[in-house]
Backbone as a ProteinNet text record, in pm:
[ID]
protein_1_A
[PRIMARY]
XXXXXXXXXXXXXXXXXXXXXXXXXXXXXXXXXXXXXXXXXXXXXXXXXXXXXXXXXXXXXXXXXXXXX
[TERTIARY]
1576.8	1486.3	1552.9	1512.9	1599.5	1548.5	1566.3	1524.2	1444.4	1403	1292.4	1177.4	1202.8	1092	1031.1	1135.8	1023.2	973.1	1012.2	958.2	785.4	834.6	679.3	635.3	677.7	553.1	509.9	551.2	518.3	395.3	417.1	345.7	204	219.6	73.3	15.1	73.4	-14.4	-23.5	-11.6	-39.3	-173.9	-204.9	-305.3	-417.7	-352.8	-432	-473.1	-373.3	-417.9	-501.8	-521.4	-573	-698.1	-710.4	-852.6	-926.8	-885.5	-909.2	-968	-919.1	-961.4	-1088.7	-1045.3	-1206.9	-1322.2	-1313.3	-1436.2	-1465.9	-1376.4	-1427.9	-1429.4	-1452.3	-1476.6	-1348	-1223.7	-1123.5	-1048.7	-981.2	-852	-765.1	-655.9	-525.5	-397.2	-410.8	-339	-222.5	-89.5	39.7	76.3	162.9	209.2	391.4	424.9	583.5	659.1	749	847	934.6	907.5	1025.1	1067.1	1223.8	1304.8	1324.1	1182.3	1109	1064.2	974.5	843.4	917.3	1040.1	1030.3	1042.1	971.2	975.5	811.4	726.3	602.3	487.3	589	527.3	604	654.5	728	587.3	502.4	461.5	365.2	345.4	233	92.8	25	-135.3	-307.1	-322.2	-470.2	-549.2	-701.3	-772.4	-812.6	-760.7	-743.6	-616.9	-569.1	-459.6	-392	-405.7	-384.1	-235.2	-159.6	-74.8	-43.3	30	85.4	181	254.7	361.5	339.9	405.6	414.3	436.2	408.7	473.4	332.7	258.5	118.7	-35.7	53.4	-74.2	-99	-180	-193	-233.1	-134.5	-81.5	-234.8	-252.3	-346.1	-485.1	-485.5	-677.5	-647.8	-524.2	-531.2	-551.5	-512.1	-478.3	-615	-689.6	-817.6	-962.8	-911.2	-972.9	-1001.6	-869.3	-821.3	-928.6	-963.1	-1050.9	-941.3	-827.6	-782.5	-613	-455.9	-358.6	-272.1
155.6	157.5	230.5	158.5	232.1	371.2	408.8	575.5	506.8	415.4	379.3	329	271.4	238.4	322.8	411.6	551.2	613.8	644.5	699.6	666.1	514.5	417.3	436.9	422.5	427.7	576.6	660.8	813.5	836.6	805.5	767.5	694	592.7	525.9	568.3	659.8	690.2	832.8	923.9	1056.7	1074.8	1176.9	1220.6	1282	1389.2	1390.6	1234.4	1165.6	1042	958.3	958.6	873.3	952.8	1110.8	1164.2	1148.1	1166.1	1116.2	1014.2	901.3	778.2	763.5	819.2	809.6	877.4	969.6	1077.9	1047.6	934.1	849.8	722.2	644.5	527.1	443.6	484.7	375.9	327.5	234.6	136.1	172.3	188.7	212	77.2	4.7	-113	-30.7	-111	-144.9	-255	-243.3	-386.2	-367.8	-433.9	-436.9	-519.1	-513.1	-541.3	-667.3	-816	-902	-881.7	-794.8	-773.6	-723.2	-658.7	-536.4	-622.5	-782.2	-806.5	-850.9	-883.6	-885.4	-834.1	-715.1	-566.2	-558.3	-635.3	-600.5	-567.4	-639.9	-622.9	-505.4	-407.1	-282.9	-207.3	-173.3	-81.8	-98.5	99.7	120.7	82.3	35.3	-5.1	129.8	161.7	208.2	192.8	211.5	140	148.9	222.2	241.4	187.9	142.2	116.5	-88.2	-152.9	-312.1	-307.4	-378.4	-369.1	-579	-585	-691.4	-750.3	-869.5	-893.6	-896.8	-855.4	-898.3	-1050.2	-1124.5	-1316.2	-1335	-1256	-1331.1	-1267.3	-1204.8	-1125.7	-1198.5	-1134	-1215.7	-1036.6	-1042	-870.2	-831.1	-953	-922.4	-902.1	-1000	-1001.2	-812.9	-777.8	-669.9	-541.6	-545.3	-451.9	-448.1	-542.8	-538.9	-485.7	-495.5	-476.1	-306.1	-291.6	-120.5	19.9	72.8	199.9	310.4	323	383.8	359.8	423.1	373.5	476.3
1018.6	905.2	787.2	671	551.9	480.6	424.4	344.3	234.9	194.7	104.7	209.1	299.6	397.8	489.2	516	566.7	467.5	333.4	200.1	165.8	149.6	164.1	291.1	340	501	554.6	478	518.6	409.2	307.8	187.9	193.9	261.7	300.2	402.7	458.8	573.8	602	475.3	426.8	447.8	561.4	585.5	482.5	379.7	236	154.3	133.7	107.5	128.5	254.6	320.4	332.9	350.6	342	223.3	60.1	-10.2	-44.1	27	-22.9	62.8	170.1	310.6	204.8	137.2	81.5	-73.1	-95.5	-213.8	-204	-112.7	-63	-152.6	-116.1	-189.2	-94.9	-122.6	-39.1	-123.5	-18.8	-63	-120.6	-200.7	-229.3	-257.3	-145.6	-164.6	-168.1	-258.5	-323.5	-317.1	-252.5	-174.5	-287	-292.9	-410.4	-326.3	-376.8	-324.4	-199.4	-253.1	-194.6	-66.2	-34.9	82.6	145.8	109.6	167.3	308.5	363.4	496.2	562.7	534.3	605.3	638.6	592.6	568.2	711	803	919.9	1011.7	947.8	975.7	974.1	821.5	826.8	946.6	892.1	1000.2	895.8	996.2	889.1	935	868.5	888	829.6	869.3	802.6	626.7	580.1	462.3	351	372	325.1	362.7	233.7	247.3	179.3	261.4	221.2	154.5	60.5	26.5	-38.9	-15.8	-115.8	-186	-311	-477	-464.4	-386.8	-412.2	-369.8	-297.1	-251.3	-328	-416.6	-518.7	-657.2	-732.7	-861.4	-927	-1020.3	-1047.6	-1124.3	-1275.4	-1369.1	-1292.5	-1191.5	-1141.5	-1077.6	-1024.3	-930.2	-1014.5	-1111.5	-1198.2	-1269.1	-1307.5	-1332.8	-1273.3	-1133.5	-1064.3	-991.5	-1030.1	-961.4	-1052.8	-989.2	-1043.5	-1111.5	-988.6	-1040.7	-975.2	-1058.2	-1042.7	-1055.6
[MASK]
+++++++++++++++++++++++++++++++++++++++++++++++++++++++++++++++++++++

């Protein structure tokens, strides 16, 4: 595994993070870069946290949609 993929995957599954989002009712959107996405079935997943390619998203609806970034 590379030093950006444990970076990100230590990252999404940060226990402060992830408590956070539990005690304000948020989802954690990751959005994987290209070059990464065939890694995507590496991460670890919990229930807080969606992970997706940048090739299978639509950036403007996401970005519209986000509370906060």
């Amino acid at each position: 595994m590379s030093h950006i993929f444990k970076l990100y995957n230590s990252l999404i599954n940060n226990e402060k993070l992830i408590s956070l989002a539990k005690e304000y009712n948020y989802k954690i959107i990751f959005i994987i870069h290209p070059t990464l996405a065939s890694n995507i079935k590496d991460y670890d997943v919990n229930d807080f946290t969606l992970i997706y390619s940048s090739v299978d998203i639509n950036y403007e609806e996401m970005l519209t949609k986000a509370k906060l970034m």
